[in-house]
C-alpha positions, 0 to 999 in steps of 0.5 A: 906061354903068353898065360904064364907070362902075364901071371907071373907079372901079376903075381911079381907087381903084387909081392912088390906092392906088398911091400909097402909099409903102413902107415899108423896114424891116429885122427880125431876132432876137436868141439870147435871142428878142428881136425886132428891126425897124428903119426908116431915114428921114433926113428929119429928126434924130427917132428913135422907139425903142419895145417892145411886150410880147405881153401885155394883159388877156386874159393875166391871171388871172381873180382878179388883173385889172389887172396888165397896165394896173398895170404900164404905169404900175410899169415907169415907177417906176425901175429898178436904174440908174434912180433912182425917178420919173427916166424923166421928168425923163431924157426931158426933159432930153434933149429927147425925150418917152415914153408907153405904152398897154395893150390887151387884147392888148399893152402898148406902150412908146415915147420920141421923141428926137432922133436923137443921143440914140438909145443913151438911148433903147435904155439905158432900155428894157433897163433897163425889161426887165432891171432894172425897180424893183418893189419895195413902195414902187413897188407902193404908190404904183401901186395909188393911182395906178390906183384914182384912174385907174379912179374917175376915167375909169370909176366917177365919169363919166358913161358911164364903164362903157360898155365895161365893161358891154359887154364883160362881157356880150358874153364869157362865157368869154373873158378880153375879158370885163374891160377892162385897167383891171381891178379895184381890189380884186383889185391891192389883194389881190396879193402884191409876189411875184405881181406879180414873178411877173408880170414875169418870166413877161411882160417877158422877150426872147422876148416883145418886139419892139424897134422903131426908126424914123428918123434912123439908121443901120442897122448902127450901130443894130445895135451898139447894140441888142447892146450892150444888149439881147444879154446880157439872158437869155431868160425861163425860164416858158413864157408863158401864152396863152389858148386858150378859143373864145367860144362865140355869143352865141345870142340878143340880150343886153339890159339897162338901165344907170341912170347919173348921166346927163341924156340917154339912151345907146343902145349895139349891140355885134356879135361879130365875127371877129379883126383879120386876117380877110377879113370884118374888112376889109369890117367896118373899111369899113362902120364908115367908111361909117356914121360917119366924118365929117360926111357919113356915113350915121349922121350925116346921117340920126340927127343932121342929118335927123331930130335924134334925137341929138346924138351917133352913132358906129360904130367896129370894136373890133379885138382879136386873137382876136375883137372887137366892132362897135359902134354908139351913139348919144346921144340928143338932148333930148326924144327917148327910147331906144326912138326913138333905137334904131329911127333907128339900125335904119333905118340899119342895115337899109338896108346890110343891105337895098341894096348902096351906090353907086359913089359912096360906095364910091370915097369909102370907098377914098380915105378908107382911103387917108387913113388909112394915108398918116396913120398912115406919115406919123410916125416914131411912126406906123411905129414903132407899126404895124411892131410891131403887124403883127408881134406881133399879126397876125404879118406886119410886112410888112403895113404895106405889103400890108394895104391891097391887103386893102381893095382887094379889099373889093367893094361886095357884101362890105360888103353880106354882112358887114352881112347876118352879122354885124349880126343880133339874135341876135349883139348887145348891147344897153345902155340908159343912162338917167338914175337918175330913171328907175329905177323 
């Protein structure tokens, strides 16, 4: 019966993940060692036009950190062809919108417009590779701008340093071990001619990746990405990588942080293994398995059953050359870290210690399911995972394959992946408690 039961699991979870679409795109590189990948879906008149750059945090020198997050918001300062403060103002008026993120690995520029308004698009971001502004008056109004952003998302709110303090104590050799926000100090103390040195070493062809999903058509988009981006000269640098191995952790790191904070923080961060991996995969689904949704096994346990939290997550945080598991929670009133930490324990002991159910694996499949059907359900969200896939897993493809990754994800794997990785000896443990308590 038990036979029966788990084939019919299996065959149910392969049928479901049949059922998500492909997703057709064309790729192919410019002479200057621009990468291009387009995506045709006519459904409705929206075209998403993105670039991401092979750059982030970790690609910074020690003593200038921040210059890949400082220049996410400079590059919207202007450019040669682009009056100060215009890139806004231009998007609106042509009924589009634009943004750009960066992470420890890349930075990542869009626009979403109407599909007729797809040569704007290609223009600005040639303009932003070719001819971008950075000049002192540009540079001055930035470094206001992201000090006041790192005061007021990280120094003056209530677990505003959580990451920081992790991350700082999980690396000791690897640049991941400062966040893209940087230092406030070291952008004060760069030159206008290090941050000009930065732009021509980082946003050069060959380090980006041009994305278009959406209302197009394919050969017509090929005309205009020529005739604006063939002409722009390849970069004359060679492009720094890091190249240093994070040795183990060797034992368990922990500390205690005092915060303008009324309930305690308790924080566990495991080093894993880079995007990409085998194990990632398990770890991606025991994260899931753990906190998402009101039925997971964090929440019902910690928060609904023996309320000694308000708050409880896990989530995997994905980088390219390794990353971190982590697990927090915060505690409900009343309840002290120490009790919070040994709740959170339980749960995690029992994945370590008994392999899951059918039952909530055949859950965990059809909620990945979910997620790629989601994220492939915009032409943003296509635009973002094409240029993700190529320029940090090498593989655009896998927008259409990563999922037969998860597939093969078996009960027993999430059991191992627990039993290696979430250990005492490779973790991080932080305690936020409020300053009163400080002794």
């Amino acid at each position: 019966m038990k036979l029966k039961i788990m084939l019919f699991y299996l065959i149910a979870a392969t049928l479901a993940f049949s059922q998500v679409r492909e997703i057709k795109f064309t790729e192919y590189d410019l002479e200057n060692g621009l990468h291009v990948i387009l995506h045709k879906d006519n459904t409705t008149p929206i075209v998403a036009v993105s670039i991401m750059y092979h750059v982030g945090s970790k690609n910074e020198d020690p003593k200038r950190t921040g210059f890949a997050h400082f220049f996410e918001h400079l590059m919207f300062e202007g450019s040669k062809y682009i009056g100060r403060g215009e890139f806004d103002k231009i998007m609106e008026s042509a009924g589009g919108t634009n943004n750009a993120s960066t992470s420890q690995d890349r930075t990542y520029y869009y626009e979403i417009l109407p599909s007729n308004q797809l040569e704007l698009g290609l223009w600005i971001e040639s303009e932003r590779l070719l001819h971008a502004k950075i000049d002192t008056i540009g540079v001055e109004t930035q470094r206001k701008v992201v000090k006041e952003e790192r005061s007021q998302r990280y120094d003056n709110r209530p677990y505003g340093s959580l990451l920081e303090e992790t991350f700082k104590r999980a690396y000791k050799v690897h640049p991941y071990k400062w966040l893209p926000i940087g230092s406030a100090q070291y952008i004060d103390e760069a030159t206008i001619d290090e941050f000009r040195d930065f732009y021509k070493t980082f946003y050069v062809p060959q380090n980006a990746t041009l994305v278009i999903a959406g209302d197009i058509d394919i050969e017509k988009t090929k005309e205009l990405i020529d005739k604006y981006f063939s002409d722009i000269p390849k970069g004359k640098k060679e492009i720094p990588r890091p190249n240093v191995v994070e040795p183990p952790l060797n034992g368990e790191v922990r500390d205690t942080i005092y915060d303008n904070i009324q309930l305690p923080l308790v924080l566990q961060a495991y080093r894993i293994l880079a995007i990409g991996t085998k194990d990632y995969y398990s770890l991606d689904m025991l994260t899931i398995l753990l906190s998402s949704g009101e039925s997971s096994r964090l929440q019902k346990a910690i928060v609904d059953q023996k309320q000694k939290a308000i708050n409880v997550g896990a989530f995997p945080f994905s980088l390219e050359d390794s990353g971190l598991f982590i697990i927090y929670g915060i505690s409900n009133k009343g309840i002290s870290a120490d009790d919070l930490e040994k709740a959170m324990q339980e749960e995690i002991d029992k994945v370590k210690n008994k392999p899951i159910s059918e039952k909530e694996f055949q859950k965990l499949r059809n909620q990945i399911e979910n997620s790629f059907v989601s994220s492939n359900s915009t032409v943003a969200g296509i635009a973002s995972s094409l240029a993700r896939y190529h320029v940090l897993l090498g593989n655009t493809n896998l927008i259409n394959s990563e999922i037969e990754k998860y597939i093969n994800v078996t009960i027993e794997d999430i059991q191992n992946v627990a039993k290696k990785y979430l250990t005492k000896d490779n973790r991080v443990v932080l305690y936020y408690l409020a300053k009163s308590e400080k002794k």
